[in-house]
Residue, then its C-alpha position, 0 to 999 in steps of 0.5 A: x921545274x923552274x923554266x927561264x924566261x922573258x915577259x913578252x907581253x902582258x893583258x887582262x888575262x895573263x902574261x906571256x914570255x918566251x923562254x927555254x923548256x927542256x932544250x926547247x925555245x918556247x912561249x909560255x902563256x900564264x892565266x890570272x887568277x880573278x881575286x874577285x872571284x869565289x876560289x872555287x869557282x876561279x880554279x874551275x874557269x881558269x881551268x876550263x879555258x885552258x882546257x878549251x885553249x889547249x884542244x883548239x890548238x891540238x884540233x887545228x892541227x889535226x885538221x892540217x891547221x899550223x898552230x904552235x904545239x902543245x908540249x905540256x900544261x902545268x896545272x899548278x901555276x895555270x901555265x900552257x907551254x907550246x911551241x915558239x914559232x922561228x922567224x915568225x911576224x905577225x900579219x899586222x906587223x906585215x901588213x905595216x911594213x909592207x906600207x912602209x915599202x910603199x906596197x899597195x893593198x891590192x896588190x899581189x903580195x897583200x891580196x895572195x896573203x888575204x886569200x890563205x888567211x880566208x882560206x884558213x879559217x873556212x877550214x877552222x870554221x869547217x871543223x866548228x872550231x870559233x876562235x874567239x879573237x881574230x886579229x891581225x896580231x894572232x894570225x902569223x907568217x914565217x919566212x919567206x912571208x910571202x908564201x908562207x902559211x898562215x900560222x894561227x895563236x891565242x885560242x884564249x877564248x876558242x870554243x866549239x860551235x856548229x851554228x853559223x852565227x858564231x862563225x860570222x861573229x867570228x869573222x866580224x871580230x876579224x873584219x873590225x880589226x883589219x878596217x880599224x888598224x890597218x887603213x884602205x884594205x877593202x879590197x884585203x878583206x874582199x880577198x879573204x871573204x872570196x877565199x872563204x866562201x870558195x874553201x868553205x863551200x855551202x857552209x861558207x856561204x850561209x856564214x858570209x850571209x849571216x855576216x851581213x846581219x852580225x855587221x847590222x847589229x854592230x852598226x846598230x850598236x855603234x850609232x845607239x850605244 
């Protein structure tokens, strides 16, 4: 079936467009083939990833996670069609705004967000569910963004994992995004680590200890190449 649609953004791996599917408005996320990989062997990963992106969000949302809905996988063009999320912003987006309204970091509006994201993904973590690439671009908010969920995207790169190692690598991806890309938020991701260790309870805990040795070997990498 032959679905209108609007390129909405393009990477390394794939495209993504908005567009319309059997009266629904909906993303539709494409994978790349890899010419520099055997056929065989492309088909098989490219197929293997959809697979494993597909059950994380379906697993998310078993767990009362918000992610887009699954509505159907072509197998024949490599695409995942989901739910498009209504007068949705992504937390980066948010967060630059609310600069621009001369918001402070620590205040209730940012901080009040920092705790349900943290919150969130103890829940996800939980559930042994790794995200893979844990930005402020794939956390979302709908109106009224204040109070709203925290919706979670792009499980491109999600796997399943019990050891407390990947959760931490999880959260260091995190970590790194928000000092990088949004300046002063110290006290954000003081807020969403506390939410974390509070929601996740004992295992949360070991998480945030191993945290602190992911951050080590990061600065480590940094200083030595």
């Amino acid at each position: 079936m032959e679905i209108q649609r609007c390129l909405l953004v393009q990477g390394a791996e794939g495209r993504v467009y908005t567009g319309s599917w059997l009266g629904k408005d909906v993303v539709i996320k494409e994978r790349f083939k890899k010419k520099y990989r055997h056929p065989v062997l492309d088909t098989n990963i490219t197929k293997e990833r959809i697979k494993a992106e597909a059950r994380a969000l379906t697993r998310c949302r078993m767990y009362g996670i918000r992610t887009p809905t699954v509505y159907f996988i072509d197998w024949e063009t490599n695409e995942i069609i989901m739910e498009l999320i209504p007068k949705s912003e992504t937390v980066r987006n948010f967060i630059y705004s609310a600069v621009k309204r001369n918001v402070a970091m620590n205040s209730t509006e940012l901080l009040g967000m920092a705790r349900r994201i943290g919150a969130v993904i103890a829940r996800m973590h939980s559930n042994h569910i790794i995200h893979g690439d844990l930005t402020t671009s794939n956390l979302l908010l709908v109106e009224p963004y204040q109070n709203s969920d925290i919706i979670l995207i792009d499980f491109g790169l999600s796997y399943m994992e019990e050891k407390p190692e990947d959760k931490a690598v999880d959260l260091y991806v995190l970590e790194r995004a928000i000092l990088s890309t949004h300046p002063n938020s110290e006290e954000i991701l003081s807020a969403l680590l506390e939410a974390y260790g509070q929601e996740g309870g004992k295992g949360s805990q070991e998480v945030i200890k191993r945290l602190e040795d992911v951050r080590s070997r990061g600065r480590k990498k940094l200083c030595f190449g």
